[in-house]
N, C-alpha and C positions, 0 to 999 in steps of 0.2 A: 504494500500500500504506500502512493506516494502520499507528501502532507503540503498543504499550501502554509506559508508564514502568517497566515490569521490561525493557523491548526486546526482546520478541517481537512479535506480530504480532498484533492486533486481532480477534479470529471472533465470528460471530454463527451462530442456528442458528435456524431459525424453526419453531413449534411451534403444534399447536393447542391451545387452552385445557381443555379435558379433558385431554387427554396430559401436558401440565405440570400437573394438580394430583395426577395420580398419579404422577408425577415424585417431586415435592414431599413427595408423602406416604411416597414406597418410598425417598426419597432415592437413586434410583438412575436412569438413563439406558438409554432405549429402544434397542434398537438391532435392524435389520429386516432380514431375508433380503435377500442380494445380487439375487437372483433377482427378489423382489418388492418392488423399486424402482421410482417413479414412471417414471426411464427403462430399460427395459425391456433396453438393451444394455449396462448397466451390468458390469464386468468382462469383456463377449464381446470374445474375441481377437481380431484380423482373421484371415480367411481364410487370410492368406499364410503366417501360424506355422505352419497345418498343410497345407502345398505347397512352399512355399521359405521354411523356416526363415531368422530371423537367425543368423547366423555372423560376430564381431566379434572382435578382440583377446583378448575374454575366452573366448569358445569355440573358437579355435582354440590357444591356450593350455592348455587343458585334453582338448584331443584327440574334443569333441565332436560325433561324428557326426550329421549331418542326420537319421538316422531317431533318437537319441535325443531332439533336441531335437523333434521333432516327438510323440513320446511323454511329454515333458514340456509339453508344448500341450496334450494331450488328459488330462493330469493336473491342471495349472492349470482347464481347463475345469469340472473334477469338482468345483472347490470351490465352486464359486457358493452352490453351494444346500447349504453349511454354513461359508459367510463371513458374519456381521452387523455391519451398519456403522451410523451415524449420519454427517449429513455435517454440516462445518462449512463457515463460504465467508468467505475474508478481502476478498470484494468492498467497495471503499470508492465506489461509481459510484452505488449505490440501485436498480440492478440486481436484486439477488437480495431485498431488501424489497418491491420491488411484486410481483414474480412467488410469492416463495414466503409473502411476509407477507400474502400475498392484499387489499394495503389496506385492512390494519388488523384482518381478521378470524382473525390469527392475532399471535400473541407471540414477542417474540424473546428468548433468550438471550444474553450478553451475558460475553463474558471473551480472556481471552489465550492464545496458546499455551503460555506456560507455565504459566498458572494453570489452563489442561484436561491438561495432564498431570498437573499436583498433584490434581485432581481425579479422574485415571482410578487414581490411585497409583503414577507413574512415580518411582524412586527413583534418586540421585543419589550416586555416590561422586565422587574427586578423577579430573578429567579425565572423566569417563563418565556416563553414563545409562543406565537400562536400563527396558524397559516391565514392568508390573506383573507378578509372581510367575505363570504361572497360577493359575486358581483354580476351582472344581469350579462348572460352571452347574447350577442347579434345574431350565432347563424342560429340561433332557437329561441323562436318570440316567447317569451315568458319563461323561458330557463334560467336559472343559477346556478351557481356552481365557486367553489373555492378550489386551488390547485394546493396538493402536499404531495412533500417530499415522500415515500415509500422506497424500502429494499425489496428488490425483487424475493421471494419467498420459493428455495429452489429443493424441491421435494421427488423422491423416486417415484411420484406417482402411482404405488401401492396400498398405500395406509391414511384412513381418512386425518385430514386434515383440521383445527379449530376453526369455526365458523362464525363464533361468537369470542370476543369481538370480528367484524367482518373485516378490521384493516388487512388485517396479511393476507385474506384468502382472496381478495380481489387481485393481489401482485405474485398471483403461484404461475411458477413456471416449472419446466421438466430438468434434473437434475442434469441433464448436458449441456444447459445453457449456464450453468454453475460458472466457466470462464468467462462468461460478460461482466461480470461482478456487476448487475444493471442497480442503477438509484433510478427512480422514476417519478415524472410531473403527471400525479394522476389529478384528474378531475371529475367529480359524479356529478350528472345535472340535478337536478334538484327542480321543482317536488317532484314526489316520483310517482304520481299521475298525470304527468305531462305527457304526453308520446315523444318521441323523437324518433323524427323522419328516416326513413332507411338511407337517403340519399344524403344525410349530412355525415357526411367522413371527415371532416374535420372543425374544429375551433382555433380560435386564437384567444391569446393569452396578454395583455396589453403589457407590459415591460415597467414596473417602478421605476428604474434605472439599468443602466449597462455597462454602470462603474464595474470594475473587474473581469469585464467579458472580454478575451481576447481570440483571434480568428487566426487559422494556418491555414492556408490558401494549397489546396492539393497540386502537387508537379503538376500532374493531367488534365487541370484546366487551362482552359484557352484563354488566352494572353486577353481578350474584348474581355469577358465576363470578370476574370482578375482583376483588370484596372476598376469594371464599373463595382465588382465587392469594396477594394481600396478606397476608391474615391468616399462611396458610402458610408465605410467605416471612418472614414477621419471626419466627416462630418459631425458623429457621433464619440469624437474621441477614443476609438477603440484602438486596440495594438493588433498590426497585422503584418503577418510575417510569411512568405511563400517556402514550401517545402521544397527544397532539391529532388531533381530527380536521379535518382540510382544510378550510379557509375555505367555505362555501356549501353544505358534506354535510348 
């Protein structure tokens, strides 16, 4: 694990260069249906939440029955597809740079965890933290929603999982993706008799700031899009630096 000098923790996001210049220009952060994620069992349960619930300290504690917990399985399920996330990865192996920076044909973003919370507007009193206010989304007329930090939640997908609280089980993934080390921008709409639309595949996230946000401009972009990322980013004070490419490309 790498550490940023505030001592949080290092992320990067990798991004294609269209998507960061309209980034850039909306000042604000993509963020894409759970559902229609590159991996496809992104927040699916395992099986066993809905046959043999988890039942641990804290659900018997609370007096919860197997069939509730199994009805809050099949609750958690329903959010998929009005959760949107963006994923970070504090992989420091270069790992997640060749696979998702597609060597070099994509860009990477560049900050710390607690400078993407200063970014998402996560607000600070004495002792606490708290995630950003909700706030009303445009591409869903009468939706809310608050964006928070979550670790992905990375499970052999054999054995049921807790459900209650529902934070981790909305960020479960299969234990191969264990090398993305993912931190993720989830967001739930809210209320959740709202419908939302099949055809909305994404939101955006309006940016408090982008003090600390810094950009690595991929070898494999082309020299027009590089200048117009540049130009953009110095508008916005950002630091940005072009990746070399490989000895012999």
């Amino acid at each position: 694990m790498l550490y940023h000098p505030d001592g949080s923790r290092l992320l990067s996001h990798y991004i294609r260069p269209e998507y960061l210049v309209t980034l850039l220009r909306q000042r604000a952060f993509c963020l894409t249906r759970q559902d229609l994620q590159s991996d496809k069992a992104d927040g699916v349960l395992p099986a066993a939440c809905f046959e043999s619930p988890h039942v641990g300290p804290l659900e018997r504690a609370l007096g919860l029955k197997p069939e509730f917990l199994i009805n809050q399985a099949h609750a958690v399920a329903g959010l998929r597809t009005r959760t949107f996330i963006m994923s970070w990865t504090c992989d420091p192996a270069g790992h997640m740079r060749a696979t998702y920076g597609e060597n070099g044909r994509r860009c990477e973003l560049q900050t710390s965890e607690n400078g993407l919370k200063r970014m998402l507007g996560y607000e600070w009193f004495p002792g606490a933290e708290f995630p950003p206010k909700p706030r009303a989304i445009p591409e869903i007329p009468g939706g809310r929603a608050t964006a928070e930090l979550k670790p992905a939640l990375y499970t052999g997908g054999t054995k049921a999982i807790p459900v209650v609280p529902s934070a981790g089980a909305t960020a479960h993934k299969a234990a191969g993706f264990g090398p993305e080390a993912e931190l993720r921008v989830e967001a739930g709409i809210d209320p959740p008799e709202l419908k939302v639309d099949a055809g909305t595949e994404r939101i955006g996230w309006e940016l408090a700031t982008v003090v600390g946000l810094s950009i690595v401009i991929g070898s494999q972009v082309g020299d027009t899009e590089a200048a117009e990322i540049a130009r953009l980013a110095a508008e916005l004070g950002i630091a940005v630096r072009r990746e070399r490419a490989p000895a012999g490309a």
